[in-house]
C-alpha positions, 0 to 999 in steps of 0.5 A: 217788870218794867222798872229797872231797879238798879238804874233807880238806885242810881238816879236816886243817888245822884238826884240826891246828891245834886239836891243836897249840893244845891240846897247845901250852897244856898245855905252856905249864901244864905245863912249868914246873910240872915236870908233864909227866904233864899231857898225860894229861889232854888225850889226850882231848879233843884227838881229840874236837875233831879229831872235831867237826871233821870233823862242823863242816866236813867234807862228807860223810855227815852221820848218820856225822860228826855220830855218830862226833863224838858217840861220840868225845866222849862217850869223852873225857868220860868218860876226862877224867872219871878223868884230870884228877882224878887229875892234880889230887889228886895233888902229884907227877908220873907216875914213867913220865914222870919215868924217860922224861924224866930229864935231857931239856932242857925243849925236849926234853921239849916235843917228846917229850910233847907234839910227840908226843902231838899227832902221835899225836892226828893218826894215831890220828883219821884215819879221823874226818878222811877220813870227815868228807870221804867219802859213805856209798856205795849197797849193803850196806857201808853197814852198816859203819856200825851196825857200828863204832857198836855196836863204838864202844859196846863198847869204850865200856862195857868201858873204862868198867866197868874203870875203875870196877870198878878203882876200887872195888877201890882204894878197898876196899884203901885202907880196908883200909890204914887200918883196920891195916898192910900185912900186914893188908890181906885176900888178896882185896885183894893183886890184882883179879882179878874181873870184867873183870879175871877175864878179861884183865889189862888190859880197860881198855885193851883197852876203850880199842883196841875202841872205836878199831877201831869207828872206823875200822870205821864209817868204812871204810864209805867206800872210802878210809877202809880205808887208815887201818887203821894208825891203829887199829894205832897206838892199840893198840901205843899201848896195849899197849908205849908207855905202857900194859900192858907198862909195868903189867906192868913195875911189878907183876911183882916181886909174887908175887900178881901173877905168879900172876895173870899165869899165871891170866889172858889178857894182854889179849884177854878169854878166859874165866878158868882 
């Protein structure tokens, strides 16, 4: 057996602590500023910490802790990167969690956003936890490894590259608005959908679940690492239905040009355009 379950014991102790304190902080900040869309911004570092973790005090292969924690963090530096200047330049909070939380107590509202997120943090990190805790085995399912870290790295980019093809899209449309009024604004400008988002809706996303079945591919190179195959499922029904695209496409859909684009261009799954 390669997986080491008192060690797995112990990182899953201290990824739990290291969330709750994280999550339990932010709550602290967030609450009583009446901005609970803070948890935006410590999604990511609450699953690089549990994988810095497992590289910390996990005793299994050391290549594959010491390069997942390195991949996690790097994504989560980058995805904090575009959050917490989001949440900090803006003076109101997300309307999602608004609607959601509408007349919730501030105790309910504690555990639905931040009980929740960390519990998410938890299973969505449960390969990092069981590889942290698991040797890499003789023979070809070592290549697993190589494997999920070019699929890490794809997912990496991908993410990446739609954020900051969508940015630039914004922030061509906002110079258009200033130079005259909403009708104004070119047809070009109604909806991006150029690069990546030429050929899916939401490659962002998309970017966001390949690097998390990378994962948990680099991590199934240990035998027991395959029975977290749910927590890369759970990410992208994270992704798409709870606070993602189908949330987008809810907003967006009452715009003709985007109904058309709904027609022109894959949901999520990239596929060539037209």
């Amino acid at each position: 057996m390669s997986l080491d379950t008192a060690n797995l014991r112990r990182v899953a102790g201290a990824s739990a602590l290291v969330v709750g304190a994280l999550q339990g902080v932010t709550a602290a900040v967030a609450l009583p500023r009446g901005r609970r869309d803070y948890a935006d911004g410590v999604w990511g570092p609450g699953l690089a910490g549990v994988a810095l973790v497992g590289a910390t005090l996990g005793t299994g292969d050391g290549v594959r802790r010491w390069a997942l924690a390195a991949g996690t963090a790097a994504w989560a530096a980058r995805l904090s990167s575009v959050m917490v200047p989001r949440l900090r330049d803006s003076d109101e909070e997300d309307e999602r969690y608004t609607e959601f939380l509408e007349g919730s107590s501030t105790a309910a509202a504690a555990a639905k956003v931040f009980g929740t997120q960390a519990l998410a943090q938890l299973l969505v990190s449960a390969p990092l936890q069981v590889a942290a805790a698991s040797s890499l085995p003789r023979g070809p399912r070592r290549w697993l490894l190589p494997a999920g870290l070019a699929v890490m790295a794809a997912g990496a980019v991908t993410e990446a590259l739609a954020d900051r093809q969508k940015a630039a899209f914004m922030s061509q449309k906002s110079r258009a608005r200033e130079d005259g009024p909403d009708d104004d604004v070119p047809d070009e400008l109604e909806v991006l959908d150029s690069g990546l988002w030429g050929w899916s809706r939401h490659p962002n996303y998309f970017g966001d679940s390949l690097f998390w079945d990378g994962v948990w591919l680099a991590s199934a190179a240990s035998a027991p690492a395959l029975a977290t195959l749910p927590a890369p499922a759970a990410m992208t029904w994270f992704l798409v239905h709870a606070t993602g695209a189908k949330r987008t496409e809810e907003r967006m859909e009452d715009r003709p040009a985007y109904r058309d684009y709904q027609q022109r261009v894959a949901f999520f799954v990239p596929r060539p355009p037209g």
